[in-house]
PALUM-292936 format. One record per residue (C-alpha): residue number from 1; residue in one letter; x, y, z. Coordinates in nm, 4 decimals. Each point is the difference from the previous one (the first is absolute). Example, Ala and Ser with C-alpha at 12.3 -4.5 7.8 and 13.67 -1.06 7.14 Angstrom:
<sites>
+-----+----+----------+----------+----------+
|   i | aa |        X |        Y |        Z |
+-----+----+----------+----------+----------+
|   1 |  a |   1.2300 |  -0.4500 |   0.7800 |
|   2 |  s |   0.1370 |   0.3440 |  -0.0660 |
+-----+----+----------+----------+----------+
</sites>
This chain:
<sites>
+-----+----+----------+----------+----------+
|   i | aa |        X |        Y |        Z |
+-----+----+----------+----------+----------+
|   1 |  x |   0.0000 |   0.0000 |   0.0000 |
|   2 |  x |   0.2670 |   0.2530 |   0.0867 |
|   3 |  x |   0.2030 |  -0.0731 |  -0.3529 |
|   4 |  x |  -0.3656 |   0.0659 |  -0.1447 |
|   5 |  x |   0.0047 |   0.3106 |   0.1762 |
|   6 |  x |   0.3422 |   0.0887 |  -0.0979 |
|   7 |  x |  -0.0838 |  -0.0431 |  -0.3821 |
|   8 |  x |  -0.2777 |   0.1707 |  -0.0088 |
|   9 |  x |   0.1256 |   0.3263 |   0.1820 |
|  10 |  x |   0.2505 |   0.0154 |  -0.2340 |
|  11 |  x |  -0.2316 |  -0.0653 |  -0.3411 |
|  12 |  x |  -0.1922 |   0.3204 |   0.1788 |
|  13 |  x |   0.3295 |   0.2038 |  -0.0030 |
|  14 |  x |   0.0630 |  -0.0935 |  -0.3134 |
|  15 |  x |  -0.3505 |   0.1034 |  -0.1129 |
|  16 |  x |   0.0080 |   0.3180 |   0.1686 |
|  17 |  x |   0.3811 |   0.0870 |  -0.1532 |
|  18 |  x |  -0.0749 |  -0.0895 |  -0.3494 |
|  19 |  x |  -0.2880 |   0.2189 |   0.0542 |
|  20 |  x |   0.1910 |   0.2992 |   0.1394 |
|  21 |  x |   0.1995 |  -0.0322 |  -0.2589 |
|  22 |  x |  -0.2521 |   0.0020 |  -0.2875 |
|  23 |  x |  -0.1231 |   0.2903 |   0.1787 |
|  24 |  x |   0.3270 |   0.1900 |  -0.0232 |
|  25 |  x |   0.0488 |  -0.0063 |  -0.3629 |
|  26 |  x |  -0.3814 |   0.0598 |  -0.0800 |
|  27 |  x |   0.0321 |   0.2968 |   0.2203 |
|  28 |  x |   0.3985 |   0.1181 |  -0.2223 |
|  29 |  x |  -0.2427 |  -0.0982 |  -0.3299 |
|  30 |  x |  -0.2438 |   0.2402 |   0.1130 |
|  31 |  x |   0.2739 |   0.2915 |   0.1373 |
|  32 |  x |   0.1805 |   0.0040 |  -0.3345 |
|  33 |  x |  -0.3359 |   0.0060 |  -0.2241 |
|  34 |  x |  -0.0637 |   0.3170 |   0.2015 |
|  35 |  x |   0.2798 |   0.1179 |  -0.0424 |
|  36 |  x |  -0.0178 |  -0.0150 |  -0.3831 |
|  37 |  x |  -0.3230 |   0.1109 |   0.0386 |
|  38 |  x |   0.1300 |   0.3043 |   0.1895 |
|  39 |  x |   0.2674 |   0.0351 |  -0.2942 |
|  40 |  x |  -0.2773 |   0.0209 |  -0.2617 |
|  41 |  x |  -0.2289 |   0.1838 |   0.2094 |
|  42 |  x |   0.2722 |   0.2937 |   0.0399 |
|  43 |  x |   0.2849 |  -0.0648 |  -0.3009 |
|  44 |  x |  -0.0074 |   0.3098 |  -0.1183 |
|  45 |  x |   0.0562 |   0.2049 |   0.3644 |
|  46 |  x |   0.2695 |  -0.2756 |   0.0218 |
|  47 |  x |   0.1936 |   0.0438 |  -0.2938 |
|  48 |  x |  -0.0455 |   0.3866 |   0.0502 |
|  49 |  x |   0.1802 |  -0.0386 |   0.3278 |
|  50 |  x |   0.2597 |  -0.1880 |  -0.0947 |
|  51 |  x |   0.0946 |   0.1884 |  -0.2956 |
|  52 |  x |  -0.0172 |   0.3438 |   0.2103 |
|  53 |  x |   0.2046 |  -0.1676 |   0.2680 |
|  54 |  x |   0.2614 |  -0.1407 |  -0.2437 |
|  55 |  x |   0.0385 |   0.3371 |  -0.1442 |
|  56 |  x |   0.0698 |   0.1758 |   0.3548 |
|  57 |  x |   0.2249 |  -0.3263 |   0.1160 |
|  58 |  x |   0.2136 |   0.0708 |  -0.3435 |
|  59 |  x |   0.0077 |   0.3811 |   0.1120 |
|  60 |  x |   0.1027 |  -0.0886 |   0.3386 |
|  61 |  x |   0.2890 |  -0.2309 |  -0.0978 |
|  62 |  x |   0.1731 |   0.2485 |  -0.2485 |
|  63 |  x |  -0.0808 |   0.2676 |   0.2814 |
|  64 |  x |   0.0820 |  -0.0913 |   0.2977 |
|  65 |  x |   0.3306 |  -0.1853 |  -0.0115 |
|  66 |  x |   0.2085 |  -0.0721 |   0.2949 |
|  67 |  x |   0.3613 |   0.0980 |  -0.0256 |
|  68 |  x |   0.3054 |  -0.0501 |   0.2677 |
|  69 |  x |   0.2617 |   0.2540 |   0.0870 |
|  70 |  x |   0.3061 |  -0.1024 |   0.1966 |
|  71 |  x |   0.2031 |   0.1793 |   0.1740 |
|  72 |  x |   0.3382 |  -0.1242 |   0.1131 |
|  73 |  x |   0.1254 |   0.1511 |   0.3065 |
|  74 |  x |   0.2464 |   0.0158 |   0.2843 |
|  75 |  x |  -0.1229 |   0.1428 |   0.3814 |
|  76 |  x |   0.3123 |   0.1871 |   0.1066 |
|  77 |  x |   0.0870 |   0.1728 |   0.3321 |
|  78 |  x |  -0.2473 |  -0.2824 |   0.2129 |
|  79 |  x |  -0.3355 |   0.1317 |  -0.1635 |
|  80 |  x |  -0.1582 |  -0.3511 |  -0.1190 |
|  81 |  x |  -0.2186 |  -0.0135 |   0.2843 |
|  82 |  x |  -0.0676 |   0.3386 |  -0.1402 |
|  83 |  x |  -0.0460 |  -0.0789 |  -0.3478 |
|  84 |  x |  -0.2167 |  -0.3046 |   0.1114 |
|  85 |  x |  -0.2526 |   0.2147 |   0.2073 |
|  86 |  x |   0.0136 |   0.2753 |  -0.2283 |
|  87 |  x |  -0.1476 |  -0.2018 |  -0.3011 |
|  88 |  x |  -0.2376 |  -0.1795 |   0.2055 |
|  89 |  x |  -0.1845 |   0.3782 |   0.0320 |
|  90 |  x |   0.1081 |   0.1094 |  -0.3487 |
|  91 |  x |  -0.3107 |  -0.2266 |  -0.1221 |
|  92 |  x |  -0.2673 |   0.1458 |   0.1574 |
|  93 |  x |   0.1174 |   0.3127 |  -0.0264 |
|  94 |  x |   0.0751 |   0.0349 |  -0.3685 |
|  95 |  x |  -0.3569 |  -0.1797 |  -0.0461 |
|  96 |  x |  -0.2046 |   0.2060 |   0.2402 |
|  97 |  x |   0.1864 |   0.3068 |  -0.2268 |
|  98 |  x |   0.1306 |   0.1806 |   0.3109 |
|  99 |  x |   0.0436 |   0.3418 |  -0.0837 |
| 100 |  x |   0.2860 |   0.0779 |   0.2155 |
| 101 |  x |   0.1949 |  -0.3144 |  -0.0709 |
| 102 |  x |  -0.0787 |   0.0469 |  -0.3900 |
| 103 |  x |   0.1444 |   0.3579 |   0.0421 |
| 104 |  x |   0.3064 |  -0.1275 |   0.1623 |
| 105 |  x |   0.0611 |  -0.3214 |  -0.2176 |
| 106 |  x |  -0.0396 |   0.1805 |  -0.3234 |
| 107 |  x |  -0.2764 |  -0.3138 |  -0.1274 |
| 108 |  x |  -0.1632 |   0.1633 |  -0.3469 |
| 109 |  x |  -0.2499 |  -0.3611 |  -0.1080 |
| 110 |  x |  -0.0238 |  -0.1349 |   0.3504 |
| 111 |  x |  -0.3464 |  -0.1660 |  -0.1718 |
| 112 |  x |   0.2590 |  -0.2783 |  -0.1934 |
| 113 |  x |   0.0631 |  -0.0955 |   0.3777 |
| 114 |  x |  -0.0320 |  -0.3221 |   0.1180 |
| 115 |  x |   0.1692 |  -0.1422 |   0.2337 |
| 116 |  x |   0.3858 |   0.0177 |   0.1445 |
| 117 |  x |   0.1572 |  -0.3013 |   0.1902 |
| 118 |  x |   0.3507 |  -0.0438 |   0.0825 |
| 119 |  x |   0.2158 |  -0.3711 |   0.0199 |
| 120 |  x |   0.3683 |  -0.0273 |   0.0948 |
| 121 |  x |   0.2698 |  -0.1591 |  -0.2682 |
| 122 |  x |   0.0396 |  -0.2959 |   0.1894 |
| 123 |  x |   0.3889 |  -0.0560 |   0.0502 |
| 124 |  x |   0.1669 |  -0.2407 |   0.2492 |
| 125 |  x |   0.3135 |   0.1479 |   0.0137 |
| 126 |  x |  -0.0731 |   0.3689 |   0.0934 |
| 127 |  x |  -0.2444 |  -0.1985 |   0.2766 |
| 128 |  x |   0.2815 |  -0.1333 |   0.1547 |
| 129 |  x |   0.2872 |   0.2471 |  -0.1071 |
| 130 |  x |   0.2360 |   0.1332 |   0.2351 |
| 131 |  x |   0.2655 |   0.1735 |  -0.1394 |
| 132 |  x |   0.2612 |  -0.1095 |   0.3318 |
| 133 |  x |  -0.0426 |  -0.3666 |  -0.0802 |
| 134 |  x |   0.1605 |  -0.2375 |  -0.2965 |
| 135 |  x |  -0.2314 |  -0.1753 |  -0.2468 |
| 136 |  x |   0.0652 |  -0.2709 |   0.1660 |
| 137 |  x |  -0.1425 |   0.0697 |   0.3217 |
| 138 |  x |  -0.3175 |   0.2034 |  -0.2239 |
| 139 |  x |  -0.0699 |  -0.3926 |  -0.1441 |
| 140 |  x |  -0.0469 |  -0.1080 |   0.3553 |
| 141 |  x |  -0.2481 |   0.2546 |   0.1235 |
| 142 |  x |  -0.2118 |  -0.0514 |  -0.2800 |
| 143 |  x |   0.0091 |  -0.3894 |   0.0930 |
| 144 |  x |  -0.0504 |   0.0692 |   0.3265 |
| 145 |  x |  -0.2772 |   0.2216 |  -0.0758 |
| 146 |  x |  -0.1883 |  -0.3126 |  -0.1860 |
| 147 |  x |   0.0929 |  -0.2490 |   0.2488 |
| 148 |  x |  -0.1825 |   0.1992 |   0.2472 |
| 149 |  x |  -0.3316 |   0.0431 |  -0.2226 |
| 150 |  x |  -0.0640 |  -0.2208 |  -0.2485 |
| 151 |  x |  -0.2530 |   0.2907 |  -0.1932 |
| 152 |  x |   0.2820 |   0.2026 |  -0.1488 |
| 153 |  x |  -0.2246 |   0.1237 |  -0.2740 |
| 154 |  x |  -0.2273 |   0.1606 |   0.2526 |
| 155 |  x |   0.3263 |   0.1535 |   0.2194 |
| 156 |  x |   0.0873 |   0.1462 |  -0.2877 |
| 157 |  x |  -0.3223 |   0.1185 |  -0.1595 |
| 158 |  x |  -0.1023 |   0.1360 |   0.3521 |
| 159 |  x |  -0.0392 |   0.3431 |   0.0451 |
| 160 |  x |   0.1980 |   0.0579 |   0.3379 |
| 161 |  x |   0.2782 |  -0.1877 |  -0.2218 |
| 162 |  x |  -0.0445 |   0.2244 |  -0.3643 |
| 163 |  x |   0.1634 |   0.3196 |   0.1958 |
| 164 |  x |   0.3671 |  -0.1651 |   0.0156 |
| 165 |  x |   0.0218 |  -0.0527 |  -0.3622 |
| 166 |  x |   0.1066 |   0.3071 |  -0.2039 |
| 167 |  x |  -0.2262 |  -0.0476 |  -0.3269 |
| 168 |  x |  -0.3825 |   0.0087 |  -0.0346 |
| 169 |  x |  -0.2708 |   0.0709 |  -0.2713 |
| 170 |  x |  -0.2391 |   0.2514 |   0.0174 |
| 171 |  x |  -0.3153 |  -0.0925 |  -0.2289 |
| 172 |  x |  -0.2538 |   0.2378 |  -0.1069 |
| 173 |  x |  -0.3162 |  -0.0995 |  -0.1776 |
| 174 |  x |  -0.1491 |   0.2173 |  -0.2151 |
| 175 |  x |  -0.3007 |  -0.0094 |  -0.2697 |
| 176 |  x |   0.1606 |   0.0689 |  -0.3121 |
| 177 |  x |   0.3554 |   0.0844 |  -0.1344 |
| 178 |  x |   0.1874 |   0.2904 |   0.1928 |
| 179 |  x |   0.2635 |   0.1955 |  -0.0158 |
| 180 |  x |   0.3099 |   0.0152 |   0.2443 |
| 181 |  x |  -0.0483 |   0.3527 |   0.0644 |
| 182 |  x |  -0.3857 |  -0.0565 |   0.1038 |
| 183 |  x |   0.0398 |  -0.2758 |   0.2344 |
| 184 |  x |   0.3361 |  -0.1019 |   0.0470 |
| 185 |  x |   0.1971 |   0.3484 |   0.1110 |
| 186 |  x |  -0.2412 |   0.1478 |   0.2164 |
| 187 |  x |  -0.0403 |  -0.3377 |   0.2174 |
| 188 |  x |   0.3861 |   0.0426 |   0.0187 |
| 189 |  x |   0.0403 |   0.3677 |   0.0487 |
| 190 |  x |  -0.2468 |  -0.0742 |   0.2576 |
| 191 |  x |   0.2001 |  -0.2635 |   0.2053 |
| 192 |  x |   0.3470 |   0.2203 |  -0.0378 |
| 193 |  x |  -0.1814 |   0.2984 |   0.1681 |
| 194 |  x |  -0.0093 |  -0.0881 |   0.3273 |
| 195 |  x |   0.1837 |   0.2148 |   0.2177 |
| 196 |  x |   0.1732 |  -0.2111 |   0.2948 |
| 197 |  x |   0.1568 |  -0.2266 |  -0.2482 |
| 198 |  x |   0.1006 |   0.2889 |  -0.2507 |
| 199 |  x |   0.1859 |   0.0672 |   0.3469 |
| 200 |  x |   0.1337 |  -0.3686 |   0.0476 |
| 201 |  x |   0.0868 |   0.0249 |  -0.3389 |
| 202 |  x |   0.2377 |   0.2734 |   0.0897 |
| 203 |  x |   0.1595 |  -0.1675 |   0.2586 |
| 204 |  x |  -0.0051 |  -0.3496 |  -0.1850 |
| 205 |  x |   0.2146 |   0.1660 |  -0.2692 |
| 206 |  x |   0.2507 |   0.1929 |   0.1935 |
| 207 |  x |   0.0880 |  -0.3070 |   0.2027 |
| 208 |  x |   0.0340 |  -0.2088 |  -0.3217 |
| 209 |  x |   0.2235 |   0.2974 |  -0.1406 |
| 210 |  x |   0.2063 |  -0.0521 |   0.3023 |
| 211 |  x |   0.0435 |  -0.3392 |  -0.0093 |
| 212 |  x |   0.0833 |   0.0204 |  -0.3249 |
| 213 |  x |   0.2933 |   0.2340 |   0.0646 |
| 214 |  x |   0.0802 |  -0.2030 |   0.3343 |
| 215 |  x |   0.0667 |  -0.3628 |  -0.2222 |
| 216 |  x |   0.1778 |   0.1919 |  -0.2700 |
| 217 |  x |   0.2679 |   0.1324 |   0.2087 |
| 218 |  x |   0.0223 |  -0.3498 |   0.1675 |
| 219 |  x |   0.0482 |  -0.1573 |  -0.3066 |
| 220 |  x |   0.2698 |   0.2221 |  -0.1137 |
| 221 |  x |   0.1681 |  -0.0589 |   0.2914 |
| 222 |  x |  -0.0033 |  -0.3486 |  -0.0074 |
| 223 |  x |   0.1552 |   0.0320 |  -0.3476 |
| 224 |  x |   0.2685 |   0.1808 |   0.1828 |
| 225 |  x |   0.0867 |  -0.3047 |   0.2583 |
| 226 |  x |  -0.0478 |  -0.2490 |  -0.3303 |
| 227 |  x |   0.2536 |   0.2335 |  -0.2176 |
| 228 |  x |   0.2479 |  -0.0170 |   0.3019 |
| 229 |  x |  -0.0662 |  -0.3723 |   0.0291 |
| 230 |  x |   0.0788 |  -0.0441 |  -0.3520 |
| 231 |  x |   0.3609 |   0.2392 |  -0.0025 |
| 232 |  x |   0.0999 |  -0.1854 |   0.3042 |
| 233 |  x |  -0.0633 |  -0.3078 |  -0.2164 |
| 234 |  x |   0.1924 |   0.0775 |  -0.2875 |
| 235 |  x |   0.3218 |  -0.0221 |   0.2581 |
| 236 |  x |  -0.0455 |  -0.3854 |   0.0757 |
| 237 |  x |  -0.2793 |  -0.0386 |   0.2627 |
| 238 |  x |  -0.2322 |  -0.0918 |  -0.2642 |
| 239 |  x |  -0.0784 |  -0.3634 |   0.1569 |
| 240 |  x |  -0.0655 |   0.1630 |   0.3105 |
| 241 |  x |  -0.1951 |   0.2696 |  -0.0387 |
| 242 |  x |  -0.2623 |  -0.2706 |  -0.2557 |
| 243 |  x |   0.0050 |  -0.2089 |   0.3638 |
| 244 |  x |  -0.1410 |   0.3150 |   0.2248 |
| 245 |  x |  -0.3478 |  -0.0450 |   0.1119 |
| 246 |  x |  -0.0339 |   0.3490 |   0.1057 |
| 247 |  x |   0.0720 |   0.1417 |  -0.3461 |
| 248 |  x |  -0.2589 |  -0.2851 |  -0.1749 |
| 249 |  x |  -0.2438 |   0.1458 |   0.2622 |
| 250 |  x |   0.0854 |   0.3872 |  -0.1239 |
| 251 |  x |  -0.0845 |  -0.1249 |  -0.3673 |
| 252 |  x |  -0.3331 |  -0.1691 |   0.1065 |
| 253 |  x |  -0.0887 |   0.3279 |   0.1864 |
| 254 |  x |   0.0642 |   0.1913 |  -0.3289 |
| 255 |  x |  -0.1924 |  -0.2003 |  -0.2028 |
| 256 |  x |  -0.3020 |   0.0315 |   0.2491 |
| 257 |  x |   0.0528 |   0.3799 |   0.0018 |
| 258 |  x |   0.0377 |   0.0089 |  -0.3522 |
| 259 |  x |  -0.3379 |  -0.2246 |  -0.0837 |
| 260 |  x |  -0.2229 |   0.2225 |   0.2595 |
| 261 |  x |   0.1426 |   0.3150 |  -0.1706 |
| 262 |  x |  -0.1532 |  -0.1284 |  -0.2915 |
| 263 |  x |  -0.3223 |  -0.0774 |   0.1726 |
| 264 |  x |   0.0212 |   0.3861 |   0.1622 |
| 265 |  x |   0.0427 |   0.1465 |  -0.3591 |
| 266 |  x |  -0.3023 |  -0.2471 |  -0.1118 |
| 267 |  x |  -0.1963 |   0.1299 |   0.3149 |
| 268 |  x |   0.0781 |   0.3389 |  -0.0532 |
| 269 |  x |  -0.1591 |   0.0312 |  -0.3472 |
| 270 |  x |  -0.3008 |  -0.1858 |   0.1528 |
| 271 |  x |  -0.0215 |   0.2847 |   0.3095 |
| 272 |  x |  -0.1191 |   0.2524 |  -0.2264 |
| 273 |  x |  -0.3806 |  -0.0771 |   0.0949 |
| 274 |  x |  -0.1893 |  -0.1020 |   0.2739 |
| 275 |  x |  -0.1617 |  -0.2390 |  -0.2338 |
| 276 |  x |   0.2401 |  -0.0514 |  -0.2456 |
| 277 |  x |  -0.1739 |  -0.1192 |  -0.3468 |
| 278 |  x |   0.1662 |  -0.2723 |  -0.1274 |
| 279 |  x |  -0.2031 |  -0.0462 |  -0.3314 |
| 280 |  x |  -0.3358 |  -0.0124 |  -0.1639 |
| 281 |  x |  -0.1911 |  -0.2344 |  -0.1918 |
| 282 |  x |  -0.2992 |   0.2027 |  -0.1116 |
| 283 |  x |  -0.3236 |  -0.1224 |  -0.1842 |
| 284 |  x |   0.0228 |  -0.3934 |   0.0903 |
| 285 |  x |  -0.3348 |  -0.1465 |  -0.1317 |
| 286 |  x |  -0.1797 |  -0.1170 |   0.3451 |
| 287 |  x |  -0.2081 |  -0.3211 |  -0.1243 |
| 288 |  x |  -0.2882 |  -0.0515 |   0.2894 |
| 289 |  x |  -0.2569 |  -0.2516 |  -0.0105 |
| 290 |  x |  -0.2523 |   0.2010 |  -0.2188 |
| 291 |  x |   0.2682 |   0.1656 |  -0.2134 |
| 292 |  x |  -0.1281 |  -0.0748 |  -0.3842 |
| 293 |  x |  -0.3028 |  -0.1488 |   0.1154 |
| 294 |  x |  -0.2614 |   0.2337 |   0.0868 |
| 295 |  x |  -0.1615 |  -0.0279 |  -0.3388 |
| 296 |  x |  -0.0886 |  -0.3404 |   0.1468 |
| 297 |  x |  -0.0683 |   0.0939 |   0.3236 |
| 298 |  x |  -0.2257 |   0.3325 |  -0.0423 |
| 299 |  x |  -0.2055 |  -0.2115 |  -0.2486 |
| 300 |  x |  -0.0785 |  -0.2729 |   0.2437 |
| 301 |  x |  -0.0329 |   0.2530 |   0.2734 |
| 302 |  x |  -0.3098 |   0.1770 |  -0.1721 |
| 303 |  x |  -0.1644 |  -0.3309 |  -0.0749 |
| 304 |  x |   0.0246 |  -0.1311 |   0.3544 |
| 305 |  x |  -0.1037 |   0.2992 |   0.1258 |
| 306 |  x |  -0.3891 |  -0.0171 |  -0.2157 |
| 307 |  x |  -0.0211 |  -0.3558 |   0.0327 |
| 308 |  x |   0.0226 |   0.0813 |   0.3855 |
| 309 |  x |  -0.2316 |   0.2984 |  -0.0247 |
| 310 |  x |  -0.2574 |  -0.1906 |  -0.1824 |
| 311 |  x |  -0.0110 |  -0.2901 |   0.2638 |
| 312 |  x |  -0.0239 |   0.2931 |   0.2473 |
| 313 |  x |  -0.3001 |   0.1478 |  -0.1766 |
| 314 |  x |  -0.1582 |  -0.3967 |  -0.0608 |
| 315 |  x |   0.0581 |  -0.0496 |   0.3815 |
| 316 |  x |  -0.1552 |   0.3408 |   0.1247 |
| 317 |  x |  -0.3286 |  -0.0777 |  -0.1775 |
| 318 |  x |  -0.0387 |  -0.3927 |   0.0210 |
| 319 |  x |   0.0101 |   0.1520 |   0.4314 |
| 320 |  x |  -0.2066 |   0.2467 |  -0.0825 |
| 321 |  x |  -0.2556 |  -0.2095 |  -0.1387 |
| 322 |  x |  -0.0172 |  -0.2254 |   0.2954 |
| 323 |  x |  -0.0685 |   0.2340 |   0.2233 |
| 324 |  x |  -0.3195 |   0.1672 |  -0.2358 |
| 325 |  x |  -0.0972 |  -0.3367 |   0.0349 |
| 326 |  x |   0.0331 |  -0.0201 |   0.3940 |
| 327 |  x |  -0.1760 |   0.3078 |   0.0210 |
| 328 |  x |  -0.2413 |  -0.0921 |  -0.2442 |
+-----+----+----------+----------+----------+
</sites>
């Protein structure tokens, strides 16, 4: 008896799925005859829309292309955390068209504005660098450094880590081409302004000059000891002069003098801004996700939006019937 039981609840199930399932595709048949019926009830409103929202997609994508500038720069006298707050506020300022910060930045088309982010040039080396250690001992930090955290990309990436390296890349957004003088300069002009580091600039420069002056007439004296080194050698103490580990440490010390004077001079030409530009790449073509396709998308847009107002209107009266007939 219980095996008949059994059998038969499941020949029920069975009954009751294939009929569900009959059900189901009577019920798709009859959605997508109405919707051809809806098609043929309203093609010509349809292809109307579709053809006035091809025509304003096609205007929009020849209109209102996306295009990168980049800005190559280097944050000199310690203002990155400066440069990194200041274009944080630059956005909303530029788009809110403040009159007193559009007076002092010089912005003519501040409409093209989009958007301005900056990213560091992600460089192990100036991570780690210290300028009173060998390579050698650089190679070991930075494997120390990964031994500790396994996530190097995200030490690096991170923005408490971006202000120890010495490159980064400004990016402005704008809508449509521009010109470096329109967008470019005044951002620029607008970071090298600021007074305290104008200041630090000052000081920056006439400590390098100094130094620069200071290793120079080290050097030349160490050429001095090496010149007397090498007469002395020309009278037979050749062998033991080569064998003195003071002088080999003199001729490492000039070399290290001479390769930061070269790194001074480098610096030097760099201290001549706060935010020293170090190139631009103007007009990139910024590809987003509805770049090229909003001939497609305004289209479909229009349609969606009167199939949805028509089921609005059908639902508003199919409720407003039932309750005449309530009343009624």
């Amino acid at each position: 008896m219980a095996n008949s039981t059994s059998t038969d609840n499941q020949d029920i199930d069975l009954g009751q799925l294939s009929k569900k399932v009959k059900n189901y595709f009577s019920s798709l048949n009859d959605a997508i005859f109405d919707g051809i019926l809806f098609i043929k009830r309203n093609i010509i409103v349809l292809v109307i829309l579709i053809v006035i929202g091809a025509a304003l997609g096609y205007y929009k994508d020849k209109t209102s292309t996306i295009f990168e500038q980049k800005i190559f720069v280097i944050p000199n006298f310690g203002s990155i955390d400066y440069l990194y707050e200041e274009i944080e506020n630059m956005s909303s300022k530029i788009r809110r068209e403040d009159p007193e910060f559009m007076k002092v930045s010089g912005f003519k088309n501040a409409d093209k504005f989009l958007k301005i982010d900056i990213k560091p040039v992600v460089e192990i080396y100036d991570f780690i660098e210290d300028k009173d250690v060998d390579e050698d001992d650089r190679k070991f930090q930075l494997f120390r450094l990964i031994s500790e955290n396994g996530d190097m990309k995200k030490i690096l990436e991170d923005k408490t880590t971006a202000r120890h390296y010495k490159n980064h890349i400004i990016t402005i957004t704008t809508s449509g081409e521009t010109e470096k003088s329109e967008m470019v300069d005044p951002i620029l002009k607008y970071f090298n302004s600021n007074s305290y580091f104008l200041k630090m600039k000052e000081e920056y420069v006439n400590n390098l000059n100094l130094k620069i002056i200071a290793n120079d007439t080290v050097i030349k004296q160490i050429d001095a000891v090496l010149n007397g080194f090498s007469n002395k050698g020309k009278n037979g103490n050749l062998m033991y002069y080569n064998d003195n580990t003071e002088l080999s440490e003199v001729i490492k010390y000039k070399n290290k003098l001479t390769k930061e004077q070269g790194q001074n001079r480098i610096d030097k030409v760099n201290y001549s801004d706060v935010v020293k530009d170090g190139g631009t790449l103007l007009n990139i073509y910024g590809k987003t996700f509805t770049s090229g396709r909003m001939k497609f998308i305004v289209p479909l847009l229009f349609v969606l939006a009167f199939i949805g107002g028509v089921q609005f209107r059908n639902f508003y009266r199919k409720q407003s019937n039932k309750r005449k007939s309530v009343i009624v």
